[in-house]
C-alpha positions, 0 to 999 in steps of 0.5 A: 605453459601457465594456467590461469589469467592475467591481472588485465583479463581480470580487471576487464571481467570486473569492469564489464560486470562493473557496468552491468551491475551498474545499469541494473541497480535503478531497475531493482530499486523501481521494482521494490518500490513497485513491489512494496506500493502494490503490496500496501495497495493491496493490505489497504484494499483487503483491511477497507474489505474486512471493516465493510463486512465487518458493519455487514455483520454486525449491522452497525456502522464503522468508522475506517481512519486511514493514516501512514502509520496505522489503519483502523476500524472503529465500531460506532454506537453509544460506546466506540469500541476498536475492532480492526487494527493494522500498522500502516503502509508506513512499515513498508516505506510506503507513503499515503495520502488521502483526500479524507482521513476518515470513511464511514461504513453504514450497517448496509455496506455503503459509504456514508459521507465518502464520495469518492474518497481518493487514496494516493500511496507512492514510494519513490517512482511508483504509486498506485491510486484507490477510490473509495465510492460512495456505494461503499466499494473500492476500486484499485487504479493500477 
């Protein structure tokens, strides 16, 4: 007696996990593009918190320019001086869309000329909504 498979035992092993790896696939592409989208979401909300605290701080007004490719804070006085920088969502295939590229931050916090300012990041499937309020906080619309 022999030991081992037959060539049709292994081609129907290979077929079966053929089709399993086949159903799986467009589940694991929804879940990096959830993923990736929840963790943009989350740098944009954590770099929006550090410039308000940052006008908090220093009672001065800042300037937040949201874009795909960077997000900056800008301290505004008689000289803009830049003091937050970070690469955009962009670096993680992550696009951003909003209805106004550029919020202020008074010395006290609040929004100034933002009401309700929305940003959209979406990758494939997934998307995830934050408001920016004009009493300066953002709200995270899962």
């Amino acid at each position: 007696m022999r030991r081992g498979y037959t060539l049709v035992e292994l081609v129907a092993i290979l077929a079966i996990l053929g089709t399993l790896f086949a159903l799986a696939l467009p589940r694991t592409v929804n879940w990096r593009d959830r993923y990736a989208v929840r963790r943009a979401a989350a740098e944009v909300r954590a770099f929006y918190a550090r410039a308000r605290y940052g006008a908090l701080a220093r009672s001065a007004r800042v300037r937040i320019e949201l874009s795909t490719d960077s997000l900056v804070a800008v301290l505004e006085g008689t000289v803009d001086s830049l003091f937050l920088y970070r690469p955009g969502p962009r670096y993680l295939g992550v696009d951003l869309e909003a209805t106004r590229s550029v919020v202020r931050v008074d010395p006290g916090g609040f929004g100034w000329g933002a009401a309700n300012t929305k940003l959209i990041l979406r990758r494939g499937s997934a998307a995830e909504s934050l408001t920016v309020s004009r009493m300066g906080r953002i709200k995270w619309w899962p």
